[in-house]
C-alpha positions in Angstrom: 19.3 130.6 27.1 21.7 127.6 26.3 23.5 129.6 24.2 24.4 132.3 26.8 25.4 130.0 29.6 28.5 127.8 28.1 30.9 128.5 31.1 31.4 125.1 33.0 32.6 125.4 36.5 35.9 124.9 35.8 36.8 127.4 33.6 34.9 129.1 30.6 34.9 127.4 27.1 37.5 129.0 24.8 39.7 130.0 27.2 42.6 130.8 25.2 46.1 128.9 26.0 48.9 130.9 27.2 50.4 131.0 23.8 47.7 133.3 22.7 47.3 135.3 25.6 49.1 138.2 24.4 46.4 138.6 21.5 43.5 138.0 24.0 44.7 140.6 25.9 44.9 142.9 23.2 41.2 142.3 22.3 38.9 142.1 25.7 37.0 144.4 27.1 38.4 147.0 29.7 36.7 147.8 32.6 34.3 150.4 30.7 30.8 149.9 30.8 30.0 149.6 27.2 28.4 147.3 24.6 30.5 148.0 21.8 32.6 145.1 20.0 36.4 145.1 20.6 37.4 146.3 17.3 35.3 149.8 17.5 36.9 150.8 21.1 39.8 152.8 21.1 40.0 154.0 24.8 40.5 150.3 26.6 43.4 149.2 24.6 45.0 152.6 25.9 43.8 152.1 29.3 45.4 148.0 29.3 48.9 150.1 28.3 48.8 152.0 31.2 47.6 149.7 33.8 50.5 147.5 32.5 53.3 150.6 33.1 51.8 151.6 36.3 52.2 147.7 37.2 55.5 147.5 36.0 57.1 151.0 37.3 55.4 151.1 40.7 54.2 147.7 41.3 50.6 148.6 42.2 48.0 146.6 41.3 46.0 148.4 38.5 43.9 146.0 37.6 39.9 146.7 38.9 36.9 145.4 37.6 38.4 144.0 34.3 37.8 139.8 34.5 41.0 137.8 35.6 40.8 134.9 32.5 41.9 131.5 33.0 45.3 131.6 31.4 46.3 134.4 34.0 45.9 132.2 36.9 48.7 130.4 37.9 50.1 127.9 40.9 52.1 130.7 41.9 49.2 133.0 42.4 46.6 130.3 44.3 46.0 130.7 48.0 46.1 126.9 49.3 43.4 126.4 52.1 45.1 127.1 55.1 46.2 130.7 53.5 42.6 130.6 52.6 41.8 129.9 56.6 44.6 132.7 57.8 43.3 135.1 55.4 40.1 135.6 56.7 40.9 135.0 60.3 43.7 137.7 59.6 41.3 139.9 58.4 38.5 139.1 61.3 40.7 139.0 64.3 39.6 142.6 65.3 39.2 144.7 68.1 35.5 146.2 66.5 34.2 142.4 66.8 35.3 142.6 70.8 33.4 145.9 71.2 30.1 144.7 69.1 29.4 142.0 72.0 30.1 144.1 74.6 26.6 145.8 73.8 25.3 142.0 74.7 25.0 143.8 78.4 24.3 147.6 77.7 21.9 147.2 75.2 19.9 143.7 75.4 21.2 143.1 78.8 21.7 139.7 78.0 23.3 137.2 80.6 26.8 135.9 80.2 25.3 132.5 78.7 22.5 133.4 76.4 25.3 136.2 74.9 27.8 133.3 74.3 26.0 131.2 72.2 23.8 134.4 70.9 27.0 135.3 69.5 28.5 132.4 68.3 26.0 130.8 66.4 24.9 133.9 64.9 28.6 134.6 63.4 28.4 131.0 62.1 25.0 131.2 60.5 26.5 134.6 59.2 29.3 133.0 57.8 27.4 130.5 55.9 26.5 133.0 53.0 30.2 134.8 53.0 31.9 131.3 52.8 29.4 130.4 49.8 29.8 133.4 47.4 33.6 133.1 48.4 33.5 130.2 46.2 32.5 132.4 43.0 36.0 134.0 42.8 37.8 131.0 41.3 35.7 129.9 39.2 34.6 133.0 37.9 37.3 135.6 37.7 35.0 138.4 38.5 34.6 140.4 41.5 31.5 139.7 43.5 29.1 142.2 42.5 29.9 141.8 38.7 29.3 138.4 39.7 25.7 139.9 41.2 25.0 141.2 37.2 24.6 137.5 36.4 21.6 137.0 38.8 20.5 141.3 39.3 21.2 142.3 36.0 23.1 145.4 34.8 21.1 148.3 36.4 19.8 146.7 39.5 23.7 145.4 40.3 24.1 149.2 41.2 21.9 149.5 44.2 24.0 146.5 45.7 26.9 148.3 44.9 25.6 151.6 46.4 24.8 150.2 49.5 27.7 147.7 49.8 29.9 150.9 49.6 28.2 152.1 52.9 29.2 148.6 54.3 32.3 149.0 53.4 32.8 152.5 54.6 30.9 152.0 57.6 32.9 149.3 58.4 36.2 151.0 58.2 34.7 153.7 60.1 34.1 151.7 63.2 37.4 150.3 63.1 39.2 154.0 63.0 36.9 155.1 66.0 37.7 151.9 67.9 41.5 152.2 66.7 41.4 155.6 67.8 40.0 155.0 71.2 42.4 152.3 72.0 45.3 154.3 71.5 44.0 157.3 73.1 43.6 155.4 76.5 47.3 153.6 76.5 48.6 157.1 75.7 49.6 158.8 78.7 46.9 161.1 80.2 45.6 160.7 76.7 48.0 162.5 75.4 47.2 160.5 72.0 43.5 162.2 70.9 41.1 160.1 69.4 41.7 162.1 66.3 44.9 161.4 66.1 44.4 157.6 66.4 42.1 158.0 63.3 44.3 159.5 61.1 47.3 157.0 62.2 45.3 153.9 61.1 43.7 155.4 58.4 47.0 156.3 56.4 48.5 153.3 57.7 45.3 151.5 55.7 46.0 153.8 52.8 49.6 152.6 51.7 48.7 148.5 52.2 45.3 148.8 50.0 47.4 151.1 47.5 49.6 148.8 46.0 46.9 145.5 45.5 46.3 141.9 45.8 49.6 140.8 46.4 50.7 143.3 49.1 47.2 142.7 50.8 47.8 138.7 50.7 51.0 139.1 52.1 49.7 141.1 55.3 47.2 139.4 56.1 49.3 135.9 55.9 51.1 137.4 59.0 48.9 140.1 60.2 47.0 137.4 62.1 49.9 136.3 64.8 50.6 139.7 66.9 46.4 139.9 66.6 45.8 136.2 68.2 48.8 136.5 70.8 47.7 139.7 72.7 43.7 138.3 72.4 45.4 135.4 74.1 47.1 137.3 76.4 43.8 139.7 77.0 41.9 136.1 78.0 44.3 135.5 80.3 44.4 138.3 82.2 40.9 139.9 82.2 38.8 136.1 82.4 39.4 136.1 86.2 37.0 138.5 86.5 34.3 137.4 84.0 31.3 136.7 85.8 29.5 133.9 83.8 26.7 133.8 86.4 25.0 137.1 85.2 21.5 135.9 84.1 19.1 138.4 81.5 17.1 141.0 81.9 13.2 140.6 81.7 10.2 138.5 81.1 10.5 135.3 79.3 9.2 137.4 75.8 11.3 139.5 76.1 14.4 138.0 77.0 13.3 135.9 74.0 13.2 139.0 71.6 16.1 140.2 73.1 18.2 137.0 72.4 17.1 137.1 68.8 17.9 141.0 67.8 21.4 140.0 69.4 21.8 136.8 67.5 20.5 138.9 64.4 22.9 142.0 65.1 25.6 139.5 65.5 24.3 137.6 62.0 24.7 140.8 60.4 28.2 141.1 61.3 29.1 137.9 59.5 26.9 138.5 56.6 28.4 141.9 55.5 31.2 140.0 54.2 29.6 138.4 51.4 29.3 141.2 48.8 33.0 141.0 49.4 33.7 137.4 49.6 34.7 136.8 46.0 37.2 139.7 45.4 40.5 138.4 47.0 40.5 135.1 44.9 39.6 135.7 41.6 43.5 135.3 41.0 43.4 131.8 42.4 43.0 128.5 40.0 39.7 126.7 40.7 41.5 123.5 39.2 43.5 123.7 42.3 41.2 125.5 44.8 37.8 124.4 44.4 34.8 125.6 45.6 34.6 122.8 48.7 38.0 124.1 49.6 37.2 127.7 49.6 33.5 127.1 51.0 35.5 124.8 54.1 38.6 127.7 54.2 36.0 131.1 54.4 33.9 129.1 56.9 36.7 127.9 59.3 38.2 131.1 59.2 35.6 133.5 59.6 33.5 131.2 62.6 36.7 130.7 64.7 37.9 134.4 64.4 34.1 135.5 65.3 33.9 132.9 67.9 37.1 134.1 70.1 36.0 137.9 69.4 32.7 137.9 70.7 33.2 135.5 73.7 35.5 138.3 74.7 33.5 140.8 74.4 30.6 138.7 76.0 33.0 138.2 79.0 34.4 142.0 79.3 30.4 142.9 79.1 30.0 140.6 82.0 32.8 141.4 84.5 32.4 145.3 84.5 30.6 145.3 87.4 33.7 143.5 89.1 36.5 146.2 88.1 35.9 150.2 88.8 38.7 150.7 86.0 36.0 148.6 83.6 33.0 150.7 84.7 34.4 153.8 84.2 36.0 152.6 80.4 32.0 151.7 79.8 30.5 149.3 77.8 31.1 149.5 74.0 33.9 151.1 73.3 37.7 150.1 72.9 38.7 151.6 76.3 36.8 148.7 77.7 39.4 146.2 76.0 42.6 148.8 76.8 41.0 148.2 80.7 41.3 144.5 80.0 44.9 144.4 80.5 45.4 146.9 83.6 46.8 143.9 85.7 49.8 143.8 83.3 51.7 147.3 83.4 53.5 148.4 80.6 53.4 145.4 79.0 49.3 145.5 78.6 49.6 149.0 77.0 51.8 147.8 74.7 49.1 144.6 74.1 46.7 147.2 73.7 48.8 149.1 71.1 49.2 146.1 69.0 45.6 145.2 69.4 44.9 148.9 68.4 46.9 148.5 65.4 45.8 145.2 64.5 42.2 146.8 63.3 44.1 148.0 60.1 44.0 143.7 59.0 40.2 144.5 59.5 40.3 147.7 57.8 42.3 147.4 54.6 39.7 144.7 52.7 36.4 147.0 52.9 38.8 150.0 51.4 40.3 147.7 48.5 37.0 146.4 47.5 35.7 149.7 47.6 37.5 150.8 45.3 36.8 148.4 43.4 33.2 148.4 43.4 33.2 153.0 42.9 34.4 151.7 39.6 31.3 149.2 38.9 28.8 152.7 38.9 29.7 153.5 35.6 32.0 154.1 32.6 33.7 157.1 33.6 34.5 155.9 37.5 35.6 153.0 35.8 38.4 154.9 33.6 39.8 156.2 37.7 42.5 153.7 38.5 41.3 151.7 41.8 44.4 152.9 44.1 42.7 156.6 43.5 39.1 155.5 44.8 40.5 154.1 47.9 42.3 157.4 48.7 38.9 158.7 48.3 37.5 156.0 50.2 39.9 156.4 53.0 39.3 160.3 53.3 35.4 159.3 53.5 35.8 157.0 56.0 38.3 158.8 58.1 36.0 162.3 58.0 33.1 159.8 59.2 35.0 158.5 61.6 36.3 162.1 63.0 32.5 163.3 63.1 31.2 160.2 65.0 33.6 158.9 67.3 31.7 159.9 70.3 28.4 158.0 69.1 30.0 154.4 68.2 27.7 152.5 70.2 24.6 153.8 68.4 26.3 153.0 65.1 26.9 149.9 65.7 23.1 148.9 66.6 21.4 151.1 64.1 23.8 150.0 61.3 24.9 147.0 61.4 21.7 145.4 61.3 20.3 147.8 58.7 22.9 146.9 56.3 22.8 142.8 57.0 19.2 143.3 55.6 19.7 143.9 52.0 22.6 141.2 52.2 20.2 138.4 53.1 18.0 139.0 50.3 20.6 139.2 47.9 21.6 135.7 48.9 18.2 134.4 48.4 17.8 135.9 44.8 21.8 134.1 44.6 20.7 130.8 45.7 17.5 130.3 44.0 19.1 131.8 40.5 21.8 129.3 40.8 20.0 126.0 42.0 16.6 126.7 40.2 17.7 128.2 37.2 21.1 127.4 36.5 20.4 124.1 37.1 22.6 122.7 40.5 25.2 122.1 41.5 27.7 123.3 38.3 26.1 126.0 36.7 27.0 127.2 33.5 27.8 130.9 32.9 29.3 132.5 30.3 31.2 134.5 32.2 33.3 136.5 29.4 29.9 138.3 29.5 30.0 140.6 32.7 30.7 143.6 30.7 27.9 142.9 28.1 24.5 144.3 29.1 22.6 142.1 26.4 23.5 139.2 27.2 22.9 139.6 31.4 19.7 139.1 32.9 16.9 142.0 32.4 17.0 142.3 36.3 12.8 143.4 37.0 12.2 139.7 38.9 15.2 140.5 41.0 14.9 143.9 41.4 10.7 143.1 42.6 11.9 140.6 44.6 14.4 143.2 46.0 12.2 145.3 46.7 9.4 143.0 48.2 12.4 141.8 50.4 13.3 145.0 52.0 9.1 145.8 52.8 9.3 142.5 54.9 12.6 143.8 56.8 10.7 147.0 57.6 7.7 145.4 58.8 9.9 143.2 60.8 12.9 145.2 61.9 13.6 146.1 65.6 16.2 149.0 65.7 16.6 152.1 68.1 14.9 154.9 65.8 12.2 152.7 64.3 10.2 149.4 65.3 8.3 147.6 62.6 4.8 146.6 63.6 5.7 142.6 63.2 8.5 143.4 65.3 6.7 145.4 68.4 4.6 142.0 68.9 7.8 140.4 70.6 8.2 141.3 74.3 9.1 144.9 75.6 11.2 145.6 73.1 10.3 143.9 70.2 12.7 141.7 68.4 14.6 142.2 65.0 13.0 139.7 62.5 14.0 141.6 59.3 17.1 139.4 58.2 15.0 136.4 58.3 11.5 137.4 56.7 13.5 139.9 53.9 15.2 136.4 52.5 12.0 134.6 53.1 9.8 137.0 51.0 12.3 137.5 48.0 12.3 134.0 47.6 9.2 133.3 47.8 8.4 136.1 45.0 11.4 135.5 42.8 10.6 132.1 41.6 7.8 133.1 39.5 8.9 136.5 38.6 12.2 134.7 37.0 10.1 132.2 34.8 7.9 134.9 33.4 11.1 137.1 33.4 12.6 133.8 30.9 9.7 133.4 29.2 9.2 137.1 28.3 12.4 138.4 27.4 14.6 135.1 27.4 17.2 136.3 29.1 
């Protein structure tokens, strides 16, 4: 065991300088899923060559899964934390999160108060697990589900994968439709079709994701201002008629059960971000951004952007009572937040376009780590360069989008919280592998390994625990087409418990399973 975990935090042992780079280049593994040594591959030099010339000739990023190594990091390259903090409220700033809370009142029929802080905490707790595996791009160098091979294993890494790639879609999806929306109902007489919308945002999304890190970094450095300014502006103009005195609907139990699928739903949200965390800072230097930094950065970025998106959508859900133009946009959708800004003319449409537009900050990270992570399934979607898999994961998305735009609310409810699930126990199995078995607060890994199946974990105790994890979040869950029998015990309605007894049960069960996993096959 000692042997296969020499990586200190800080770096792995043997890093070569930068005066031997050029050899270590010539000799690592590519981004092929194979065991052989260096010297008997043929193909992954070849594939380095051309990742180079399509760098240099068209400046896209061609790197995917290959490891960013230590020498290739440089000052130049590292986010500081406050590019850290604008990154991800950039990227969160987004119309979709105004729309989620606005089901606060259709849905739960939740009062103005108990969907504020419903909301709110729920994005923070939610947070908590994005802003923590954030902190494995740095140090690391790996995305963050080749990061998952070090506590899944090889095989069971691939079930993340699969459903992290319906997050990621998903996702993008419910941004086009909201995107769509929005610029349908500023067009005049809705001149603009929903359809259209789609397509505008989707290509838009496209040509940012295409060309890489760098690009990506730079947009969402700015992408941010124009986003925060109209959200401002929408505050302003719609909070008169916020009614914070709406109370909830129901009995005590279940208001109760009701306040906790909302808090859950809105958990989920937050949570979906983790699989993702680590992918857009394994360029930066953890000797100058380390892990407090990025943990701190993620966390204040991600809780402020959720906190002013849901209390407008909280508020918006509350007032549409007070405004005919708000009932007839209807709760859920993005013609609610178009509505928002009726009092201001021209000038709102032209908030509403920007806010419209501004969903492509929240759309272009699911589509570049998608591409990404079609490229951890195997050797041969590994040898497709990762600007072709988000083409194909923008025509996915986009078709989606195009097939579902009339059903958004029901999406949102049935999938958000479906996919938060499997992210929860993931982060148990993540936590306990890290502070039980690797041993605190700087655990070593040898992370030059994430491309060698023999020397990663066998995967059975995680994969058991997986599965164990996901029967709790059954028993438990509370969505629209299916109630868990835990779940119906809580009031009318039930109350969506999976998140919470899914991590619970995986760590209970992993424990064990990992020591005789050790002890078995020592590895």
């Amino acid at each position: 065991m000692a042997s296969d975990h020499q990586d200190a935090e800080k770096g792995v042992q043997g890093v070569p300088s930068p005066d031997s780079a050029p050899q270590e280049v010539a000799s690592l593994a590519p981004d092929l899923e194979t065991n052989a040594t260096p010297e008997r591959v043929t193909v992954p030099g070849k594939l380095r060559l051309w990742e180079k010339r399509i760098e240099k000739l068209t400046g896209v990023e061609a790197r995917g899964i290959r490891r960013v190594e230590q020498y290739e990091k440089t000052a130049k390259g590292t986010l500081s934390t406050i590019q850290i903090v604008l990154m991800w409220f950039s990227i969160n700033t987004a119309a979709q999160n105004i729309t989620l809370t606005m089901l606060s009142k259709s849905v739960y029929g939740l009062g103005f108060v108990d969907a504020a802080l419903c909301s709110v905490f729920g994005g923070l707790v939610g947070s908590l697990p994005a802003a923590y595996i954030a902190t494995w791009g740095p140090i690391s160098g790996n995305r963050t589900l080749i990061v998952a091979r070090f506590t899944m294993g090889w095989w069971p890494t691939k079930i993340c994968v699969l459903l992290n790639l319906v997050i990621l879609l998903g996702y993008s999806m419910i941004d086009a439709v909201v995107a769509g929306q929005m610029l349908s109902a500023v067009s005049p007489n809705a001149s603009l079709t929903v359809v259209a919308g789609i397509i505008i945002v989707a290509v838009i999304t496209f040509v940012v994701t295409t060309f890489g890190i760098t690009v990506f970094h730079y947009y969402e450095r700015y992408a941010w201002i124009p986003q925060w300014a109209v959200l401002m502006i929408l505050a302003g103009t719609a909070g008169k008629k916020f009614d914070t005195t709406t109370v909830s609907d129901g009995d005590d139990s279940t208001v109760a059960g009701n306040r906790l699928s909302f808090f859950s739903l809105c958990l989920s949200a937050a949570i979906t971000y983790a699989p993702d965390a680590a992918d857009f800072l394994v360029y930066c230097d953890p000797n100058i951004t380390g892990r407090i930094k990025v943990f701190t950065a993620t966390l204040i970025g991600l809780a402020c952007s959720f906190s002013l998106c849901f209390l407008l959508g909280v508020g918006l859900a509350s007032g549409i009572n007070n405004d005919p133009a708000w009932a007839k946009a209807g709760l859920g959708s993005g013609g609610l937040i178009v509505a928002g800004y009726d009092d201001l003319g021209s000038f709102g449409k032209s908030c509403s376009v920007v806010a419209a537009l501004g969903l492509v900050a929240n759309m272009v990270p699911p589509i570049y780590s998608a591409g990404i992570d079609f490229q951890i399934l195997g050797r041969y979607p590994a040898m497709i360069p990762r600007f072709l898999w988000n083409l194909i994961g923008v025509i996915i998305f986009a078709v989606c989008a195009l097939a579902g735009r009339n059903h958004l609310a029901e999406v949102f409810t049935n999938f958000l919280a479906l996919m938060g699930y499997w992210v929860a126990i993931w982060i148990a199995i993540t936590l306990e592998e890290q502070f039980i078995f690797r041993r605190g607060k700087h655990p070593k890994y040898k992370w030059a390994d994430w491309n060698s199946k023999d020397k990663l974990p066998i995967g059975v105790a995680a994969f058991i625990a997986f599965v164990i994890g996901w029967v709790g979040s059954i028993l438990c869950m509370a969505q629209v087409y299916y109630y868990g029998p835990i779940a119906k015990l809580v009031g009318e309605y039930g109350a969506d418990l999976g998140n919470y007894v899914g991590f619970s049960w995986a760590a209970l069960v992993y424990p064990p399973l990992r020591y005789f996993e050790l002890r078995r096959f020592g590895r």
